[in-house]
N, C-alpha and C positions, 0 to 999 in steps of 0.2 A: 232787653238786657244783653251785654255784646260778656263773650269771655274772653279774656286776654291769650287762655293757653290754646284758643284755635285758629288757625290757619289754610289758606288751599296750598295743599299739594302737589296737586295733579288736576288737571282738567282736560277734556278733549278739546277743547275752545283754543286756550292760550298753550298745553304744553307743561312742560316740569317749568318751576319757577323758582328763583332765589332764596335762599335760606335768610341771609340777611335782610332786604329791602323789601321780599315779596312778589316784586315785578317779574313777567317771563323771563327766560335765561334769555333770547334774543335781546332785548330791551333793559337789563339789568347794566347800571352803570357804577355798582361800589369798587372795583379793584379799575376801573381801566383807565390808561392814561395816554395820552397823546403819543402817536407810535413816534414823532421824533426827541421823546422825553428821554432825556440822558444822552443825545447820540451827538448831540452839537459840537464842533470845535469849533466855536467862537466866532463861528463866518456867518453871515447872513446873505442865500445867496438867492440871486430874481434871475428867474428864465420864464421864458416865455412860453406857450405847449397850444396843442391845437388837439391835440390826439384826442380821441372818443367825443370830440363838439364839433361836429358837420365841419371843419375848417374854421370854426372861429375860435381865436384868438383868447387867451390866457394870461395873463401875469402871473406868475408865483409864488409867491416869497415863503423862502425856507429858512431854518435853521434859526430861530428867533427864539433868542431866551426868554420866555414870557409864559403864562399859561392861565387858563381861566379868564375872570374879566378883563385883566389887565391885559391879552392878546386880541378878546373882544372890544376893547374901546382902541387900541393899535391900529387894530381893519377900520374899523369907523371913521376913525380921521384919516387912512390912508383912503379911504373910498371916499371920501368927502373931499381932498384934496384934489383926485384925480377925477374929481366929476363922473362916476361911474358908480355899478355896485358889482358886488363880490360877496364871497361867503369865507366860510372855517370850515375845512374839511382837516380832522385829523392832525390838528396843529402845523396847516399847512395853509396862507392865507393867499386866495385865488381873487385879482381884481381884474375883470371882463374887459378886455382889452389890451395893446399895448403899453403900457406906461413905464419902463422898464427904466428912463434915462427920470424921469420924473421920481419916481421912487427911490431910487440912486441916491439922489441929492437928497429925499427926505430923512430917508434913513440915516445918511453920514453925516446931516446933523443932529440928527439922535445921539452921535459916537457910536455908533454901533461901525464895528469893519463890516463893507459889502463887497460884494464881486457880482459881475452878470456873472451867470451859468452858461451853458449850453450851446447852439449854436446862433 
């Protein structure tokens, strides 16, 4: 017989946990949202970055109006295009390699405005 009015609090295991969903406060995801939510001016911009990957190579695309699946199925076929994989870090979509001139062109037939970044 389970009661509805009980919950963990506290644990030495995991830590104080959320009020709303339950999960530890590390791992709770009710209030958070992509740290580039709201901050876009309409640009979607690809640079390329090396930094903290032994010297390897980066693509990145920023600034993408999108979020949830519809950013997640975006990477998919932009990883699928460029024969490579990548991840979503933080509403910020990372494809392993150079493809910078490749992705250009994808994107501005989306309509979307692009610029490379960086150096």
């Amino acid at each position: 017989m389970t009661n509805s009015n009980t919950r963990l609090v506290y644990s030495d295991e995991i830590g104080s946990t959320c009020l709303k969903c339950g999960h530890p406060l590390k791992k709770c995801q009710c209030n958070k949202q992509p740290a580039n939510a709201g901050k876009s001016d309409g640009i979607v911009r690809i640079q390329r970055e090396t930094k903290g990957r032994k010297g390897k190579g980066v693509t990145l695309v920023t600034g993408i109006p999108l979020t949830g699946d519809e950013l997640k199925s975006l990477a998919k076929t932009l990883k699928q295009k460029c024969g490579t994989g990548g991840t979503i870090k933080d509403g910020v979509i990372e494809i392993q390699g150079d493809h910078r001139d490749l992705l250009l062109n994808l994107l501005l037939d989306k309509g979307w405005r692009v610029k490379k970044a960086g150096g």
